[in-house]
C-alpha positions as a Markdown table, in Angstrom:
| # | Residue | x | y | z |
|---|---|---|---|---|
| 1 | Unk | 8.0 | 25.2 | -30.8 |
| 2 | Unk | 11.0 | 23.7 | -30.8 |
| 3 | Unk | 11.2 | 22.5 | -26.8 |
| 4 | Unk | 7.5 | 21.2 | -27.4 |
| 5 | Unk | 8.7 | 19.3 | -29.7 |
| 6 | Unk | 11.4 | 17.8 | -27.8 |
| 7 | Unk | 9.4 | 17.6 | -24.6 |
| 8 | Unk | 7.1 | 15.0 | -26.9 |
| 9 | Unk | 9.7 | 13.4 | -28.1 |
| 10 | Unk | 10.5 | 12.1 | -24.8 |
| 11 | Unk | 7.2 | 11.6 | -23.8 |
| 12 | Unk | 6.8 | 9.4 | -26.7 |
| 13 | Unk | 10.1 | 7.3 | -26.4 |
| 14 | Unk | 8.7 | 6.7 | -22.6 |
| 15 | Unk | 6.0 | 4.5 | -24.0 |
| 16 | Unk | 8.5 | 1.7 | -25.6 |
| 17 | Unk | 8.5 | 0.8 | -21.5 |
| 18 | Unk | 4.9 | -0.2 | -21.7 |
| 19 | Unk | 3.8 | -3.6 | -21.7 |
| 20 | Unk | 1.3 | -3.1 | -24.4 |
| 21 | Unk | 3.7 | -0.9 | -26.7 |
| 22 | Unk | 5.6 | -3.4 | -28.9 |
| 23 | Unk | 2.0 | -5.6 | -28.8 |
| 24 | Unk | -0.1 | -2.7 | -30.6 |
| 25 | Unk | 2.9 | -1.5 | -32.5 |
| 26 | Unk | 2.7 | -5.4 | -34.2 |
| 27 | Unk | -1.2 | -5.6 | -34.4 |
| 28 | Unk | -1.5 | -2.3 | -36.4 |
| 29 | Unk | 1.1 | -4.1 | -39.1 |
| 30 | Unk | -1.2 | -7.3 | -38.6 |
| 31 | Unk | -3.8 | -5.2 | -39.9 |
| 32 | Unk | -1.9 | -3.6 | -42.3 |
| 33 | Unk | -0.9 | -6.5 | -44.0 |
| 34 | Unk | -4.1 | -7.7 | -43.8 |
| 35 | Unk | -5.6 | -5.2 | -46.2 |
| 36 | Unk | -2.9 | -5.0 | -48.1 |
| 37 | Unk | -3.2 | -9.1 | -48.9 |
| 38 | Unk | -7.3 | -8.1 | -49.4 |
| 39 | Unk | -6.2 | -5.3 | -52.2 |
| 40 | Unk | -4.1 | -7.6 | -54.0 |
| 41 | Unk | -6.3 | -10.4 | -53.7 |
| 42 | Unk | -9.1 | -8.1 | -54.9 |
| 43 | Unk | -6.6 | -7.7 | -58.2 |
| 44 | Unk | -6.8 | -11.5 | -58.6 |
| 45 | Unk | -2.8 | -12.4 | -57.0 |
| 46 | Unk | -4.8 | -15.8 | -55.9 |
| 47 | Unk | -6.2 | -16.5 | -59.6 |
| 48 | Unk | -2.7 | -15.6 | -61.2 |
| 49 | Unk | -0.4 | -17.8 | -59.3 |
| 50 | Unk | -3.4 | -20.9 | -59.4 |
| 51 | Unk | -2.4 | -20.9 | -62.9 |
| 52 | Unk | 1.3 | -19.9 | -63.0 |
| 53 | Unk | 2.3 | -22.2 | -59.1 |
| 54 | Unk | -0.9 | -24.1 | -58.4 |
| 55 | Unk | 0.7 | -25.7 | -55.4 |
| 56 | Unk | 1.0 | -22.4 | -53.3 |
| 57 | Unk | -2.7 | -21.8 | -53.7 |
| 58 | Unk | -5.5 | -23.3 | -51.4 |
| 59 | Unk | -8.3 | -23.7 | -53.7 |
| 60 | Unk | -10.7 | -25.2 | -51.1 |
| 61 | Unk | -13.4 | -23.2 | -49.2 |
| 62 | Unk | -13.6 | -25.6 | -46.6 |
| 63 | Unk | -10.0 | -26.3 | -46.3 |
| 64 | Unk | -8.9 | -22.7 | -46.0 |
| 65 | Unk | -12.0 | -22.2 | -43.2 |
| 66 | Unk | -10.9 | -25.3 | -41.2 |
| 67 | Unk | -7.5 | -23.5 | -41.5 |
| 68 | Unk | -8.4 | -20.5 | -40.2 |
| 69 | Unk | -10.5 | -20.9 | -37.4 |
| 70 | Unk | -8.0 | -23.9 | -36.0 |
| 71 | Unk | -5.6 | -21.3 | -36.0 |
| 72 | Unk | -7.4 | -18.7 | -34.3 |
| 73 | Unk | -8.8 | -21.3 | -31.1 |
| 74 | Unk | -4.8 | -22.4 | -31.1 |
| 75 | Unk | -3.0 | -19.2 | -31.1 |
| 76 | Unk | -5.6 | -17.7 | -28.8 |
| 77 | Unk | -4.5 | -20.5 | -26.3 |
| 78 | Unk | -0.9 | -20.1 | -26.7 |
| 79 | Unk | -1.5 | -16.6 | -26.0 |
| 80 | Unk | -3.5 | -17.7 | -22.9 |
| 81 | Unk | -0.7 | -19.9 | -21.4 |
| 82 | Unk | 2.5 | -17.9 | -22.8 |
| 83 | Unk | 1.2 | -15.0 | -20.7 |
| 84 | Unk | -0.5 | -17.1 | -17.6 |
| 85 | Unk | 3.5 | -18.5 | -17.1 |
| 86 | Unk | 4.5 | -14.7 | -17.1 |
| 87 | Unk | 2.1 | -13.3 | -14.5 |
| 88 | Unk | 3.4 | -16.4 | -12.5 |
| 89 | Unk | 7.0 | -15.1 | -13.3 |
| 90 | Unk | 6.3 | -11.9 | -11.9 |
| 91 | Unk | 4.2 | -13.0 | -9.1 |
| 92 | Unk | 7.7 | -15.1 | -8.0 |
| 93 | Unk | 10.1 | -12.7 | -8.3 |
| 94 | Unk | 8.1 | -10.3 | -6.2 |
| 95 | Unk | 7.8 | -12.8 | -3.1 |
| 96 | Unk | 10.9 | -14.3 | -3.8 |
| 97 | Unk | 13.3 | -11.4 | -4.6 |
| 98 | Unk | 12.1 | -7.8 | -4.9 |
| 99 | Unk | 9.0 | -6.1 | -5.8 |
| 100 | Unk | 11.6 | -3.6 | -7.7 |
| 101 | Unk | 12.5 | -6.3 | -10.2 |
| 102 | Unk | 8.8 | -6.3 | -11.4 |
| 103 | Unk | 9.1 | -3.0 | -14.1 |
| 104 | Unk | 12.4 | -4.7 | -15.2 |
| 105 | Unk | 10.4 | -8.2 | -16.1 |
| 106 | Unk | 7.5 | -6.5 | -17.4 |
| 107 | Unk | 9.4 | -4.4 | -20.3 |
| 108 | Unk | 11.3 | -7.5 | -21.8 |
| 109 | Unk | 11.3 | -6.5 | -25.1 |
| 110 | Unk | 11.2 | -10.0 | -26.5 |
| 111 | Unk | 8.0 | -11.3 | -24.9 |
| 112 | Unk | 6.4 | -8.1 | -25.8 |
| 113 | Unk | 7.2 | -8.8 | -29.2 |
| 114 | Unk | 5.9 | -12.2 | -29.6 |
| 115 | Unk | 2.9 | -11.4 | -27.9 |
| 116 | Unk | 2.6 | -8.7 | -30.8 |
| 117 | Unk | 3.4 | -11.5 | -33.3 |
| 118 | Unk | 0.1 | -13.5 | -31.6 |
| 119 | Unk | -2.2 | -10.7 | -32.0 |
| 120 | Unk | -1.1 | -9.7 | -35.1 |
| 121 | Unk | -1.8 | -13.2 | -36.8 |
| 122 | Unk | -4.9 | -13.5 | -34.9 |
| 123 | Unk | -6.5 | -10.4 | -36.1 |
| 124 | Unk | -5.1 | -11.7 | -39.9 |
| 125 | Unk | -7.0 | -15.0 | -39.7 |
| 126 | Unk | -9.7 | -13.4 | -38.4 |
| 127 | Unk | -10.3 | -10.6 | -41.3 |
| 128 | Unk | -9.0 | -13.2 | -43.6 |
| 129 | Unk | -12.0 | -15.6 | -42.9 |
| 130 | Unk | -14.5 | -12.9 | -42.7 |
| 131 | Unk | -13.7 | -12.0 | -46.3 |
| 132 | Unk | -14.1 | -15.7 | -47.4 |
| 133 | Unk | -17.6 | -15.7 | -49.9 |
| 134 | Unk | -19.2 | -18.6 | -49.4 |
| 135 | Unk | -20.4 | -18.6 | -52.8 |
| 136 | Unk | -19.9 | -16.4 | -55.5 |
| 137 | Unk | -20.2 | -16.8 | -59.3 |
| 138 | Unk | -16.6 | -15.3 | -59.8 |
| 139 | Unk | -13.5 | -16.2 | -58.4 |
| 140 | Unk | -13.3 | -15.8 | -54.7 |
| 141 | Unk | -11.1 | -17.8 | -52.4 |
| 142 | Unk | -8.0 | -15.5 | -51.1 |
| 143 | Unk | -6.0 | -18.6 | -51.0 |
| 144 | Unk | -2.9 | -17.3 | -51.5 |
| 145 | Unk | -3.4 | -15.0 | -48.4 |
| 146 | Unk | -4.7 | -18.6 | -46.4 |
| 147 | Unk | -1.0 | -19.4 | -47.5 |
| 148 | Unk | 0.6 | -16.2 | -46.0 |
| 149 | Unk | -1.4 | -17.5 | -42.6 |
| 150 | Unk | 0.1 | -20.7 | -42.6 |
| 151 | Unk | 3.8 | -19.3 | -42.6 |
| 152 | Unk | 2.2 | -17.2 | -40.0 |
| 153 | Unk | 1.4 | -19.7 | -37.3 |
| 154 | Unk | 4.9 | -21.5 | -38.0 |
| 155 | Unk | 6.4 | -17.9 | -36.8 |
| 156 | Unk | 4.0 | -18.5 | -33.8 |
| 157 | Unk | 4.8 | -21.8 | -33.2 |
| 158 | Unk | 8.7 | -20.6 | -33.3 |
| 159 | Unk | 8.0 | -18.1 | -31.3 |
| 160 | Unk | 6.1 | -19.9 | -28.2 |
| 161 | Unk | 9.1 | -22.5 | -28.5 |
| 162 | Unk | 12.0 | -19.5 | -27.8 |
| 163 | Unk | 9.0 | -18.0 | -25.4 |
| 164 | Unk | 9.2 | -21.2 | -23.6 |
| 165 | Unk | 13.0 | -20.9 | -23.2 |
| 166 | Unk | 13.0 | -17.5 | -22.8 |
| 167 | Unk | 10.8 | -18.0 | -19.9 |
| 168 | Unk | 13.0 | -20.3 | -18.4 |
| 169 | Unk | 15.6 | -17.9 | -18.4 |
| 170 | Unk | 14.2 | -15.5 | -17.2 |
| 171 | Unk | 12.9 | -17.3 | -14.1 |
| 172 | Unk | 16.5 | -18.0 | -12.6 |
| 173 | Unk | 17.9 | -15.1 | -10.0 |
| 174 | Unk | 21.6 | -15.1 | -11.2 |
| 175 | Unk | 20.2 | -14.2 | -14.6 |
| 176 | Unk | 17.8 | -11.1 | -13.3 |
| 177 | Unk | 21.1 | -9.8 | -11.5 |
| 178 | Unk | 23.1 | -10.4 | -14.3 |
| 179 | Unk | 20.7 | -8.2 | -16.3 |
| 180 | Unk | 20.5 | -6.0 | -13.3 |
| 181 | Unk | 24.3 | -5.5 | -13.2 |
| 182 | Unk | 24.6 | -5.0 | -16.8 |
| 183 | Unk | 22.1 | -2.7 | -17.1 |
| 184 | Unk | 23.7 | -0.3 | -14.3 |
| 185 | Unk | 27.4 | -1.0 | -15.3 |
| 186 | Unk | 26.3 | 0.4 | -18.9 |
| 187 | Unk | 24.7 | 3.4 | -17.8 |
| 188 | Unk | 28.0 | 4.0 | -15.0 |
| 189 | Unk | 30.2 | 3.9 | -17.5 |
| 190 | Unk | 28.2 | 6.2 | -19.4 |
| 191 | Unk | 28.3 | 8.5 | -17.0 |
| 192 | Unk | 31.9 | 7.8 | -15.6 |
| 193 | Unk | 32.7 | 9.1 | -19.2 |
| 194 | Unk | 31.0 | 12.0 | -20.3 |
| 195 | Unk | 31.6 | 12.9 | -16.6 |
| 196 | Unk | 33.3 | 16.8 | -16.5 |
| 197 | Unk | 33.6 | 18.3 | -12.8 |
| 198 | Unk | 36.0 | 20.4 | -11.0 |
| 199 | Unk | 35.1 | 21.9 | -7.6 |
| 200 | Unk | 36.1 | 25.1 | -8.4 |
| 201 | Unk | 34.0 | 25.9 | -11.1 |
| 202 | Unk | 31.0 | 26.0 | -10.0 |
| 203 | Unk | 30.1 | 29.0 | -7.2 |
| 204 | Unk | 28.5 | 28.3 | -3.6 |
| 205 | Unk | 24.7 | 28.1 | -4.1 |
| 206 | Unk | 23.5 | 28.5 | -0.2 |
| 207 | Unk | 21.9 | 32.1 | -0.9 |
| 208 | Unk | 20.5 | 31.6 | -4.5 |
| 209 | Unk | 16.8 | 31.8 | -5.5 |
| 210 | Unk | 14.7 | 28.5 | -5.1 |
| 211 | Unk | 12.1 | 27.2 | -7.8 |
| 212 | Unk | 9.5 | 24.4 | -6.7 |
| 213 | Unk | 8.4 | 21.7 | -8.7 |
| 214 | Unk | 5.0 | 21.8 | -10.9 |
| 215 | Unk | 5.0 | 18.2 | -11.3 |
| 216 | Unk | 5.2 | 15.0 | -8.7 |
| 217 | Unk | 6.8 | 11.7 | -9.3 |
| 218 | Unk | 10.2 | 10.2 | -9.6 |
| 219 | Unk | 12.9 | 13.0 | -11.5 |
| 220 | Unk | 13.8 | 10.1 | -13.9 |
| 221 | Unk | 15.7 | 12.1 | -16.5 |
| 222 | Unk | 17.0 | 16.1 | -16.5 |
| 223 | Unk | 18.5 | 17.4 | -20.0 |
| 224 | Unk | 21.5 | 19.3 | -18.7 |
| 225 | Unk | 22.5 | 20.2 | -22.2 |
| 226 | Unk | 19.8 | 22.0 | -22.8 |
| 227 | Unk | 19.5 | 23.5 | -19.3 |
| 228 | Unk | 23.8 | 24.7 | -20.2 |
| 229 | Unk | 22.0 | 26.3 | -23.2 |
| 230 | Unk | 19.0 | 28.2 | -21.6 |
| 231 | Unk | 21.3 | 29.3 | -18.3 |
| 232 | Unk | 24.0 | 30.8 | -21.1 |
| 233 | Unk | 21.1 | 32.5 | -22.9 |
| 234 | Unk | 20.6 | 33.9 | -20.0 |
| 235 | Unk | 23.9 | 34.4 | -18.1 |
| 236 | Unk | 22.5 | 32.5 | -15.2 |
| 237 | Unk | 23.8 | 29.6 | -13.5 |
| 238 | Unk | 21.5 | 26.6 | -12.5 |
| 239 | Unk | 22.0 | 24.2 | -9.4 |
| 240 | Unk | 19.6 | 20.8 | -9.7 |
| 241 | Unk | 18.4 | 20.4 | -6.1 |
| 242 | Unk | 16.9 | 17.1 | -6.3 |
| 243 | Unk | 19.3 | 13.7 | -7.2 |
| 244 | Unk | 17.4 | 12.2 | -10.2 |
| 245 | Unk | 15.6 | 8.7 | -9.1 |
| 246 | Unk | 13.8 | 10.3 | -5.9 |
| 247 | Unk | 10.2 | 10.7 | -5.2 |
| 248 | Unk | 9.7 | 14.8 | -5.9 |
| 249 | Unk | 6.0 | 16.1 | -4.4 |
| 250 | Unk | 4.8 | 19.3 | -6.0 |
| 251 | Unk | 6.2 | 21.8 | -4.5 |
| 252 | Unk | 9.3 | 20.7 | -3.5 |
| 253 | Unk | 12.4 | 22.9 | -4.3 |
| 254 | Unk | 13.5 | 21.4 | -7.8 |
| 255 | Unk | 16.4 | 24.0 | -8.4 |
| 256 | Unk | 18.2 | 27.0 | -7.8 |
| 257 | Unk | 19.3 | 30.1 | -9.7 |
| 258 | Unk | 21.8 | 32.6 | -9.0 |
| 259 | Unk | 19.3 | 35.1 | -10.8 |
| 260 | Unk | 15.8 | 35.6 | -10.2 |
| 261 | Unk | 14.3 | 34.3 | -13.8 |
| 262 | Unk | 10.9 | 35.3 | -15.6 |
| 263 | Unk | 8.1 | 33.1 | -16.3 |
| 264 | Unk | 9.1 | 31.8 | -20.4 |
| 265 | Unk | 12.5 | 30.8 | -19.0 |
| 266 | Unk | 10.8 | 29.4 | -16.2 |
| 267 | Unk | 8.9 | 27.6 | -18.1 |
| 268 | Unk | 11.3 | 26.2 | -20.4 |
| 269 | Unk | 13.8 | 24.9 | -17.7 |
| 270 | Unk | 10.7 | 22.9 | -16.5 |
| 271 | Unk | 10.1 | 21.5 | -20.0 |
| 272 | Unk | 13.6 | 19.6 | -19.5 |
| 273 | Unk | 12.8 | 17.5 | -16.4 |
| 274 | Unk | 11.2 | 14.5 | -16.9 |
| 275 | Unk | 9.1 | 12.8 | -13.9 |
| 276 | Unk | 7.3 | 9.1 | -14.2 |
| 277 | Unk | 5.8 | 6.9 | -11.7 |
| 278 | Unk | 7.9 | 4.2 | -12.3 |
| 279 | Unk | 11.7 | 3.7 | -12.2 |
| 280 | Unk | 13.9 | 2.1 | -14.1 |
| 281 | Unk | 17.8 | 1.5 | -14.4 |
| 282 | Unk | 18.4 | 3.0 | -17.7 |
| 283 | Unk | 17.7 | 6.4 | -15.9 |
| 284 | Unk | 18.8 | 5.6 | -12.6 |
| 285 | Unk | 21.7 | 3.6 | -11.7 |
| 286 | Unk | 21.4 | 3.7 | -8.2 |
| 287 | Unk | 18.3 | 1.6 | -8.5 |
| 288 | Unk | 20.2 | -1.6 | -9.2 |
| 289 | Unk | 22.0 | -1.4 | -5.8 |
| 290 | Unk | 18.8 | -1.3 | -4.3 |
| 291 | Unk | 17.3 | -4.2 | -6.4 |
| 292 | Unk | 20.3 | -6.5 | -5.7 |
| 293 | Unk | 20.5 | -5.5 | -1.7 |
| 294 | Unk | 16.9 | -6.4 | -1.7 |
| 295 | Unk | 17.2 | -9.7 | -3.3 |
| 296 | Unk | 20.3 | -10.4 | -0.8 |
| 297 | Unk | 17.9 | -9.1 | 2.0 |
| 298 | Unk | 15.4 | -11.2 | 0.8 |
| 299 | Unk | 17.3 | -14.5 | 0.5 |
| 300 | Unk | 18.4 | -14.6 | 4.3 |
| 301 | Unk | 15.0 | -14.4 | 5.3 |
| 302 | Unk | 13.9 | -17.4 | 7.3 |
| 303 | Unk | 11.3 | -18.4 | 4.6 |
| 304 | Unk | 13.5 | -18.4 | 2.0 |
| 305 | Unk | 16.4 | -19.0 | 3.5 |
| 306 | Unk | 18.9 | -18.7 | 1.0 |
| 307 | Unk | 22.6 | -17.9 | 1.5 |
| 308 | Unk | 23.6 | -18.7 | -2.1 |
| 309 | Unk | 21.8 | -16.5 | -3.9 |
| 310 | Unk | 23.4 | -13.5 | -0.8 |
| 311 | Unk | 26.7 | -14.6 | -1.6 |
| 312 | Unk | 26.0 | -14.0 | -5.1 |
| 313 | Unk | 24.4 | -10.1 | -4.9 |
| 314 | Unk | 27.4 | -9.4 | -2.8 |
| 315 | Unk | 29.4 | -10.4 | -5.6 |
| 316 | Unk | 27.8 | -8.1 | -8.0 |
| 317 | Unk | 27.7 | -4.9 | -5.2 |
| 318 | Unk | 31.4 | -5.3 | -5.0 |
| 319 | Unk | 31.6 | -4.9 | -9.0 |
| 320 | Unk | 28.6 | -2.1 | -9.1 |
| 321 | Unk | 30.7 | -0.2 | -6.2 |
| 322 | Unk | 34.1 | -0.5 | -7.8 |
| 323 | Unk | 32.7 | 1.2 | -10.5 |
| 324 | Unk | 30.9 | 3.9 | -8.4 |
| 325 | Unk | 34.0 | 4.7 | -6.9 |
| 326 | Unk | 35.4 | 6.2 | -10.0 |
| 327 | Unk | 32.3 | 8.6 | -10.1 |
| 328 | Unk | 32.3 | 12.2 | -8.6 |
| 329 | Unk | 29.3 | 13.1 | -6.2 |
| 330 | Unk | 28.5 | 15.6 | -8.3 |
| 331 | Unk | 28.7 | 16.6 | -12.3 |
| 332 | Unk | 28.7 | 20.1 | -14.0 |
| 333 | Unk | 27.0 | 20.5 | -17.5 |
| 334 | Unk | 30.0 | 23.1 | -19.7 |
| 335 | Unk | 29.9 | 25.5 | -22.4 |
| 336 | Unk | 32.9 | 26.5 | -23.4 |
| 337 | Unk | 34.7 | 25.5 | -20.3 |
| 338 | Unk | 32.1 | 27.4 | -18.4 |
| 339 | Unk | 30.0 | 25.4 | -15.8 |
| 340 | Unk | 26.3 | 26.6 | -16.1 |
| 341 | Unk | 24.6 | 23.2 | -14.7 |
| 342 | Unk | 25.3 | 21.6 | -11.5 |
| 343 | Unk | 23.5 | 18.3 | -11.0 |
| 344 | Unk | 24.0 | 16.4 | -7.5 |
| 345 | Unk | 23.9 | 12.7 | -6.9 |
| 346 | Unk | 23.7 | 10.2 | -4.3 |
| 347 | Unk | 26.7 | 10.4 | -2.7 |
| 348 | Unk | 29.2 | 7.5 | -2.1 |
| 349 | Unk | 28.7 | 7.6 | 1.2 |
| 350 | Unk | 25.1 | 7.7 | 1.3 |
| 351 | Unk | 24.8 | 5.1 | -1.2 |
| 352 | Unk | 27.4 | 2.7 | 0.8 |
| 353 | Unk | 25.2 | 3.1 | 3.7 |
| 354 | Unk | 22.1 | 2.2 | 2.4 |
| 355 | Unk | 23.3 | -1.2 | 0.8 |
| 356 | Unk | 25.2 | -2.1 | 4.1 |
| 357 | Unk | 22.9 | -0.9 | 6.5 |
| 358 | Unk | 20.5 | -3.1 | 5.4 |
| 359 | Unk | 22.7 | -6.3 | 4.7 |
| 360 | Unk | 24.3 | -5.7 | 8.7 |
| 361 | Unk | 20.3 | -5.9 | 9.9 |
| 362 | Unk | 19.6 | -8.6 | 8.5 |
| 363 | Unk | 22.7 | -10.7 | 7.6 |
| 364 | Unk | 24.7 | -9.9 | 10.7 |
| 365 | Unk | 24.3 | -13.5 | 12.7 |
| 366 | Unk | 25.7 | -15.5 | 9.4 |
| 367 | Unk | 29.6 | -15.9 | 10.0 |
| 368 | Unk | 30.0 | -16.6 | 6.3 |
| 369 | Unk | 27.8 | -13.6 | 5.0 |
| 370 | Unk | 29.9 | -11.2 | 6.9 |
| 371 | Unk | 33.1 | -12.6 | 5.9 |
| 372 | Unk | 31.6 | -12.0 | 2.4 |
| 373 | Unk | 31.3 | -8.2 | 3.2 |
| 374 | Unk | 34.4 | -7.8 | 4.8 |
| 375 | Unk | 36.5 | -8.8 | 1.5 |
| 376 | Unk | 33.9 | -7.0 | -0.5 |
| 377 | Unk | 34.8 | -3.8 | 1.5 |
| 378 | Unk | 38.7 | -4.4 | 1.7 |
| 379 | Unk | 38.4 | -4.7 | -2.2 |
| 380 | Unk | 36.8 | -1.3 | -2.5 |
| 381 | Unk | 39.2 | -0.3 | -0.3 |
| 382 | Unk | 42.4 | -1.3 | -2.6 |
| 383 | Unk | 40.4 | 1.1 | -5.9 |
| 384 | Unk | 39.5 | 3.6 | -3.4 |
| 385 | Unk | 43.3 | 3.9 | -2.3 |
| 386 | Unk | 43.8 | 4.2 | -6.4 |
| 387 | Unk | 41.3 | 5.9 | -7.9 |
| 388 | Unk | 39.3 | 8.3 | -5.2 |
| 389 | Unk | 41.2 | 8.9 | -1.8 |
| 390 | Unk | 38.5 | 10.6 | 0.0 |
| 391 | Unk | 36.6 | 7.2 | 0.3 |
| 392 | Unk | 38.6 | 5.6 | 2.7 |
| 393 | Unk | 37.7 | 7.0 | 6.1 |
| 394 | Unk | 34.1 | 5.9 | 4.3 |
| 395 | Unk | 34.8 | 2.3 | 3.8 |
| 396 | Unk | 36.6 | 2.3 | 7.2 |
| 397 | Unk | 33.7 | 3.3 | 8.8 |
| 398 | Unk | 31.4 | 1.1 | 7.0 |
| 399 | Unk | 34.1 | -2.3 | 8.2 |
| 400 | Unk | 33.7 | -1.1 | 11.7 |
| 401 | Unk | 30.6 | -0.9 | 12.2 |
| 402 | Unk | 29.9 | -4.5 | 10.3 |
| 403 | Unk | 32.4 | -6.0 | 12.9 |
| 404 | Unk | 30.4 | -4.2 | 15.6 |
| 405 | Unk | 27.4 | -5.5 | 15.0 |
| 406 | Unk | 28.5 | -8.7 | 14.1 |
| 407 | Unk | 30.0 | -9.0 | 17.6 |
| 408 | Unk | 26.7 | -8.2 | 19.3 |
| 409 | Unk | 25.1 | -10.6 | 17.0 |
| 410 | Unk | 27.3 | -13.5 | 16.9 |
| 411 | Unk | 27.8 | -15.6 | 20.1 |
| 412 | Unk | 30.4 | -17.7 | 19.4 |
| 413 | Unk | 33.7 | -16.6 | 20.3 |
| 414 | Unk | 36.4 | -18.4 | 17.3 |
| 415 | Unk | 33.8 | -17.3 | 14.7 |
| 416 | Unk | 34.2 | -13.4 | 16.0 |
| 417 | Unk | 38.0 | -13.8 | 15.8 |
| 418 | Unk | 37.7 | -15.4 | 12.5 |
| 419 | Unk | 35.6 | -12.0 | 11.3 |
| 420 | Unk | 38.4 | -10.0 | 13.1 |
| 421 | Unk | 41.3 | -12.3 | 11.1 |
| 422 | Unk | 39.7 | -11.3 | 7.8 |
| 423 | Unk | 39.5 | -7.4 | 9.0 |
């Protein structure tokens, strides 16, 4: 009961990445307050104060209706353009930079929250003017609750003007990497701390028994924990065979145990795996090196055309990989100083090979974009040489193969020695 429990949990906390999450969470405590203003209006708060503070009471039928309604046509407008400027957002950050920046954009908590603040005050106007009497013998008007609508559509106003600047923000590429960056660099260090592996812990896993997956989708999150706990309940040990952020199909081969295990155990290790269809950075840190190569890819397209913006994602690569190099390839999950979890991840040099396979395809003929990558990887050379050793003949291999194919690509002679100079 307990894992269920757990398992929904997380399948709850999922949805505060929804677009429409923070929206309906606001609109339900629009409504909310809404009757709550009714009740006490019902109890005659509006007939109190117009004899106790006149001046904060709306005592007009046709005032508090013009009110109303203006504010519901104007807030359902603001809503209109606020959100027509952020499909516009999106649509330029997918032609201009990356497609992969799009989940980013679309869970900014902020503009999901004053799109909440819109509804919300629309549906109150709205339940507020229906409950206007047009005539009645007793006392009626909820003018102090008109009042409360009032204050209302100043937050809206306030909001629309930081949406406005927010927007504006959000817009320029140095800010989406910087949010990339910091996103990933939290999550590193994260990991970089709570990191425990020694190679000798953990037994050879070639001739264990394979388990497939039930589910498809990207692994986004694994709870090794509670996987330590289950394997010591069962004096089993557990190697994860898929890196978490890749695509798993059903039936792929999801992990291994050195013991063949029975169905409720099987069941439970599944429970702690968590797939989506979406990926994002908080799970996956390997996804911002993707994201920033892309934009870098991207800008020295010919349509775009933009060596600034390059020389600016190498920038943050070198910082995301400096990082990276203080990571093990693979982490162990402990219990008592016993290793019951093994989890792999992408490799250094897999990862290193990705990001400059694609930036030597496609940034190999610009002299000053490949001067860029040279310092970048005689910098991770100098932390490598300091922190992690066994990168070196990596990096190495990565600077020679960016001076090949900058030779084949660059005809001018002094601008190959120049590469070779800075090698």
């Amino acid at each position: 009961m307990k894992d269920k429990a757990l398992v929904l949990f997380r399948k709850l906390y999922r949805l505060k990445d929804k677009i429409a999450f923070y929206p309906g969470l606001l609109a339900i405590s629009g409504l909310v307050f809404t009757y709550l203003m009714i009740y006490l209006e019902e109890q005659g708060i509006s007939k109190y104060l117009l004899d106790v503070f006149p001046s904060l009471v709306i005592n007009n039928t046709e005032t508090a209706r013009s009110l109303l309604t203006t504010f519901i046509s104007g807030l359902i407008s603001i809503m209109v353009f606020s959100f027509s400027m952020v499909m516009i957002l999106l649509n330029q950050a997918s032609s201009n930079f990356s497609p992969r920046l799009l989940p980013g954009l679309i869970s900014n908590r902020r503009h999901q929250i004053i799109l909440g603040v819109y509804i919300a005050t629309i549906l109150y106007c709205i339940f507020i003017l229906v409950y206007i009497e047009p005539e009645s013998d007793k006392y009626q008007l909820p003018g102090f609750a008109v009042l409360f609508s009032i204050l209302f559509m100043v937050s809206c106003l306030a909001a629309f003007i930081y949406f406005i600047h927010s927007i504006s923000q959000e817009i320029q590429i140095n800010n989406i990497m910087d949010k990339v960056f910091n996103i990933s660099k939290s999550r590193m260090l994260y990991l970089i701390d709570n990191e425990a592996y020694n190679e000798n812990d953990f037994p050879e896993t070639d001739n264990w028994i394979t388990y497939k997956s039930r589910s498809s989708g990207y692994l986004q999150n694994v709870a090794a924990e509670k996987l330590a706990d289950i394997a010591k309940d069962k004096e089993v040990k557990i190697d994860i065979a898929v890196i978490k952020g890749l695509f798993v199909s059903e039936k792929n081969i999801l992990f291994t145990s050195e013991k063949d295990l029975d169905e409720e155990t099987l069941d439970k290790i599944h429970e702690q795996f968590d797939f989506a269809k979406s990926e994002f950075i908080e799970d996956n840190y390997v996804l911002a090196f993707k994201q920033i190569t892309e934009v870098a890819v991207k800008a020295m397209s010919p349509g775009i055309n933009d060596p600034g913006t390059a020389l600016n994602a190498i920038d943050y690569l070198s910082q995301l990989f400096s990082l990276r190099i203080k990571k093990n390839d693979k982490s162990l999950a402990y219990i008592d100083d016993l290793a019951y979890v093994s989890m792999a991840t992408v490799s250094f040099k897999d990862l290193i090979f990705q990001v400059m396979a694609e930036l030597r395809t496609y940034c190999k003929h610009d002299v000053v974009i490949v001067e860029k990558l040279l310092k970048m990887l005689l910098h991770l050379k100098r932390i490598a040489a300091e922190e992690n050793k066994t990168y070196l003949p990596i990096i190495d291999e990565e600077i020679e193969s960016l001076i090949l194919d900058a030779e084949a690509a660059i005809a001018n002679k002094r601008d190959i020695v120049f590469i070779k100079s800075v090698a």
